[in-house]
N, C-alpha and C positions, 0 to 999 in steps of 0.2 A: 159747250162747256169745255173741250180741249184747250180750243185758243185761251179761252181763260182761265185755264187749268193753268197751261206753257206759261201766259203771263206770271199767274201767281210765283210758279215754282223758280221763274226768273226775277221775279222781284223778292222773295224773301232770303236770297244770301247778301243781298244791300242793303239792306235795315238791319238795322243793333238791335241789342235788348234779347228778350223775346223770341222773336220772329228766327232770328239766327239761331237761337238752341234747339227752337222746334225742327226745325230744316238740320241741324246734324242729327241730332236723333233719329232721322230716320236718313239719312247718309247712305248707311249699308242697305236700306231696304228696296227691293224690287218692286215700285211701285202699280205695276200690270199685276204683282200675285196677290190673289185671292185672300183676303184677312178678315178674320171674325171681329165684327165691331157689334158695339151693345144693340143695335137693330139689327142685326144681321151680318152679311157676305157682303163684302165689297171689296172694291179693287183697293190697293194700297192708295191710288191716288183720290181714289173719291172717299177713302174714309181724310186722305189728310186733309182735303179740303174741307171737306166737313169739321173735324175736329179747329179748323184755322179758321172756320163760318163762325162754330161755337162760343171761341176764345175770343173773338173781335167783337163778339154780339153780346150777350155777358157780361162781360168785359165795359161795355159801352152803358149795360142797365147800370152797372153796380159804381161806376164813376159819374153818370148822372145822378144816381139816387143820392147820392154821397156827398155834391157840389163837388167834384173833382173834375179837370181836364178830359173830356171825352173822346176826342177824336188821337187815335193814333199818330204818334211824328211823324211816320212814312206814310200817306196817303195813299200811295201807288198799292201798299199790299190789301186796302179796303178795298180801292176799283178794283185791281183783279179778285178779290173775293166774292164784289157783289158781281159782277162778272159771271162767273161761275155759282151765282146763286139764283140769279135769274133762270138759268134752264133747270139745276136741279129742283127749285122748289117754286115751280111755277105760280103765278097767281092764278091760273083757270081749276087749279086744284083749292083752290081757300074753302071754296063752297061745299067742300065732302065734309060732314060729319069728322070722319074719325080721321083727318087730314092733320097733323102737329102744329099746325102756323097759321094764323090770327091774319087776318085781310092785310094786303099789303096798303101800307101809310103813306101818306101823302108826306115827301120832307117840308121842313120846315123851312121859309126863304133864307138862302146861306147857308144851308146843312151841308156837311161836312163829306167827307167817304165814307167815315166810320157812323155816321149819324144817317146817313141813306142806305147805309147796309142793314143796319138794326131796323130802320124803317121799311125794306123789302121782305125783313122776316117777320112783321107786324107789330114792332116796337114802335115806344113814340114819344119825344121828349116830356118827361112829368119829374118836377124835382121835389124833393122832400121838404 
């Protein structure tokens, strides 16, 4: 998850929009200290990542549901997200009960980064 931590955090001051606001807001932050996030402690860097898991994935229901543009312009910051979603939210954990994430999905042929990200957190293209 480092490596694709490093990638992440190297590809989000290259993408417009978005991606850049989140990346200064935490500018000043030490991302090795310790931050209370709504499931608990984490590092600054695994809560950003997660929060950038959340916003890409989300993000990706609510513009399929919608007929809108799903996949991000910068693709680079979906690979390094699912990158680093792969180790934190493994698929050998799907199968616990009280585990947050729904079987990892098969993409669909020509899916996207932003479309095989949502589909590793157990999203799956369904339009309205």
């Amino acid at each position: 998850a480092l490596r694709g931590f490093a990638l992440l955090v190297e590809t989000l001051p290259q993408a417009e929009g978005p991606p850049r606001e989140v990346l200064a807001a935490w500018a000043d932050a030490r991302l090795d200290t310790v931050v209370t996030a709504p499931w608990g402690e984490a590092s600054g860097s695994e809560a950003l990542a997660t929060y950038v898991n959340e916003a890409l994935v989300h993000g990706w229901d609510i513009a399929v549901a919608t007929g809108q543009p799903a996949e991000i312009p910068d693709g680079a910051v979906a690979v390094a997200a699912l990158e680093v979603a792969r180790v934190a939210i493994p698929a050998e954990l799907r199968a616990m009960p009280e585990f947050p994430f729904g079987p990892v999905v098969e993409p669909r042929e020509g899916a996207g980064p932003t479309e095989r990200l949502a589909n590793w957190n157990g999203h799956h293209w369904a339009t309205a």
